[in-house]
C-alpha positions in Angstrom: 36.8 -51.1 -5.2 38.8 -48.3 -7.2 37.7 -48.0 -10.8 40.8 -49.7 -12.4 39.7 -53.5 -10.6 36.3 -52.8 -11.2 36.9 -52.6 -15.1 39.3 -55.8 -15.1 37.0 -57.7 -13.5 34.1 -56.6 -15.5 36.1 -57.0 -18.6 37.3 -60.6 -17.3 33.7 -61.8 -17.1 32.4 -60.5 -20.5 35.6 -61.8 -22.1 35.0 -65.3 -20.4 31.0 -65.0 -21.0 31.6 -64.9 -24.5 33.9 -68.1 -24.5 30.9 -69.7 -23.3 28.6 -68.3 -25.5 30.8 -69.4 -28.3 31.0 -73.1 -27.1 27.2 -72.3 -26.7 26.6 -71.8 -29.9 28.8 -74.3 -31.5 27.2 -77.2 -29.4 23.3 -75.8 -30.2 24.2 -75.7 -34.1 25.3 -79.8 -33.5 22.5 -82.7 -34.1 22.3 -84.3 -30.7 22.1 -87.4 -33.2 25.5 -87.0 -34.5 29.5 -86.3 -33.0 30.7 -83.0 -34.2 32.5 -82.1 -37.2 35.8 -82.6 -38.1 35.1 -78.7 -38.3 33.0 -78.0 -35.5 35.4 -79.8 -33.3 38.6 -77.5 -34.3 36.0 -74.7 -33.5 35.1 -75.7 -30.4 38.7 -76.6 -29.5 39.4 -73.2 -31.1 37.5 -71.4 -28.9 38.4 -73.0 -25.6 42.3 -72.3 -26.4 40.9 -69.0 -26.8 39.2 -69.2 -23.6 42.6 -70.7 -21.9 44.4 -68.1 -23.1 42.0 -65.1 -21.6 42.7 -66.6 -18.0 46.0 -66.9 -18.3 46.3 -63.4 -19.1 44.0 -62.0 -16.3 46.1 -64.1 -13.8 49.4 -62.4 -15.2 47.8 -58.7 -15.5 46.1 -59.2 -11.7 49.8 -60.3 -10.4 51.7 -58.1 -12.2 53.9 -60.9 -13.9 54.8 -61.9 -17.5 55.9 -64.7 -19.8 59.7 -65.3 -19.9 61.3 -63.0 -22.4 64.6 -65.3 -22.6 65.9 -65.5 -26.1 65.0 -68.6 -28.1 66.2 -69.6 -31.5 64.5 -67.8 -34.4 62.9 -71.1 -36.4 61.7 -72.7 -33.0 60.7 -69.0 -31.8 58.4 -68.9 -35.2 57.2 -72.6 -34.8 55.8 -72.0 -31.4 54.1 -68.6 -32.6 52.6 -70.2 -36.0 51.0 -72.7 -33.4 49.4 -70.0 -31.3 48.1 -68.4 -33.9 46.3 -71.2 -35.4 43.4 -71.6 -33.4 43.0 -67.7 -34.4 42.5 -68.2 -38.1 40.1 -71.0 -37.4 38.0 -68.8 -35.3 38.1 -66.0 -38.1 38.0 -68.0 -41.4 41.4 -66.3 -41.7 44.9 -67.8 -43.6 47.7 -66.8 -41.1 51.0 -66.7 -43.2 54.0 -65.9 -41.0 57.2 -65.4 -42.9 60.6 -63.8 -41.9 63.7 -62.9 -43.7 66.1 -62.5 -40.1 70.1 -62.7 -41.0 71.5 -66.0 -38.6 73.4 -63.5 -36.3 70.1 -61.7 -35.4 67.5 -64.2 -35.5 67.0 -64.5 -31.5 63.5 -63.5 -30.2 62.4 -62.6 -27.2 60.3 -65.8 -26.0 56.9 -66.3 -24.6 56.7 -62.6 -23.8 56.9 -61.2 -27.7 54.5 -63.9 -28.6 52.1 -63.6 -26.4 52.0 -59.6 -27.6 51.7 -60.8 -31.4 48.9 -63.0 -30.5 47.3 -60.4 -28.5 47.4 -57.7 -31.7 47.1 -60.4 -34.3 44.0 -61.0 -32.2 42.1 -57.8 -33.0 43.6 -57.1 -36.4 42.2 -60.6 -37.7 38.6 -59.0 -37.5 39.3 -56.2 -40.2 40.8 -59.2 -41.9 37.4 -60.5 -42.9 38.2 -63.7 -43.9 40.8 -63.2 -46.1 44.5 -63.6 -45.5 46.6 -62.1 -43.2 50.5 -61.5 -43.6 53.2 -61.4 -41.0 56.4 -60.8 -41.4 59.1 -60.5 -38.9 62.6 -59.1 -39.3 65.4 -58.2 -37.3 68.7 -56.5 -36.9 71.1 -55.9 -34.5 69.4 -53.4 -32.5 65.7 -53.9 -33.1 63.0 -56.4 -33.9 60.4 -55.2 -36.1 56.9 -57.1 -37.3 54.5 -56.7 -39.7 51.0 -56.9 -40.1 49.1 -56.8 -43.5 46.8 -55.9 -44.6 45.8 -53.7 -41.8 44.6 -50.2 -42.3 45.0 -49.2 -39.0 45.5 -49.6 -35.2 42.4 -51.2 -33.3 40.3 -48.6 -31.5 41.1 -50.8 -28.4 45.0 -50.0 -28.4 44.5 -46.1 -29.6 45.6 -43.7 -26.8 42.7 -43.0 -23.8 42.7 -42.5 -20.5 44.0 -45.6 -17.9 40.6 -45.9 -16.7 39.1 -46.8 -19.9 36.6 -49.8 -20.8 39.3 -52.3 -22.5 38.8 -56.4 -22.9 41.6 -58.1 -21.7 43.2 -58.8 -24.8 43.6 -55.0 -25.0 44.8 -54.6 -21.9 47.1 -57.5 -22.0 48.6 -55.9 -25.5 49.0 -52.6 -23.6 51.0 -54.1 -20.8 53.1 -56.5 -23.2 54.0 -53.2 -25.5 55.1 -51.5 -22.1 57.3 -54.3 -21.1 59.0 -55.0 -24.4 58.9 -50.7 -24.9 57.3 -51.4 -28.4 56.3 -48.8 -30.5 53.3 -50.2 -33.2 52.1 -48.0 -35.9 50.2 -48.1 -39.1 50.4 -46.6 -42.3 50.9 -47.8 -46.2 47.9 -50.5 -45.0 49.6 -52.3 -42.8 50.4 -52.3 -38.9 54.2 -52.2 -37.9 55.8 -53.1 -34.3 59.6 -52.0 -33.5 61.1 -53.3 -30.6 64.2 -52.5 -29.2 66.7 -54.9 -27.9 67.4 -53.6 -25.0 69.7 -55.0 -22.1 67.1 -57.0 -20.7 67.2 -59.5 -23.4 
């Protein structure tokens, strides 16, 4: 097996094993005697999404494919993303507040694809959050799309420059592949993370 396979599939199962461990945990902390929580249960739904979400994302990285990147109406666009990312601030005691100041004539996005890469670096900013709140805020103009993160003070280890053959989890890898896709360029500074994306003829 070349080494590229082997670390996706090792990454896949300790990325999945700790979905389990987390449902684990959530159902050992419960009295047998009594139904979850109100909060246990967003938890434990939390953490399956989470788990939902980490196969979906090895099937696309072991195929090769992507989300649609079709352009969808800014407020809808934002909607759909503010829902993704919920289950996220559960699951880090986090308050998600996504804002945007987009002039009409600009405010497109580019679908599923762009979301799925702002979940997958909201993803492992949230834990430098540390339970606090986390801003993001998405502009755009007629030639880019730009959003950002704060507070952040810098990019996660797991997206800094190494080799291809490096130990990644699949939400590090599916950011990597996303931000080759959409040819964005994230970077940090001033405490906070910032992605510009291009738009480009493909969307």
């Amino acid at each position: 097996m070349e080494k590229y396979s082997e670390l996706f599939i090792r990454a896949a199962l300790h990325d999945l094993a700790n979905v389990l461990a987390g449902v684990r945990g959530i159902v050992d902390l419960t009295s047998p005697e009594e139904p979850l929580s109100p909060r246990d249960r967003g938890r434990l739904e939390a953490v399956l999404d989470e788990g939902a979400i980490t196969l979906e994302r090895c099937r696309h990285l072991a195929m090769g494919t992507f989300p649609s990147g079709a352009l969808e109406a800014g407020q809808d666009w934002r909607d759909q993303l503010s829902e993704d990312l919920a289950p996220l601030g559960l699951l880090f005691r986090t308050r998600i507040e996504l804002t945007a100041a987009v002039a009409p004539e600009d405010d497109q996005w580019p679908g599923g694809l762009l979301r799925g890469y702002l979940h997958a670096v909201t993803r492992q900013v949230l834990p430098y959050a540390k339970g606090g709140l986390l801003g993001i805020h998405c502009t755009a103009g007629p030639r880019e799309w730009r959003v950002r993160w704060h507070p952040a003070a810098a990019i996660p280890d797991s997206l800094a420059p190494g080799p291809e053959d490096r130990s990644r989890d699949i939400c590090a890898r599916w950011t990597l592949a996303c931000a080759s896709a959409l040819e964005a360029d994230l970077t940090s500074g001033e405490g906070a993370l910032q992605v510009r994306i291009p738009r480009t003829s493909r969307w």
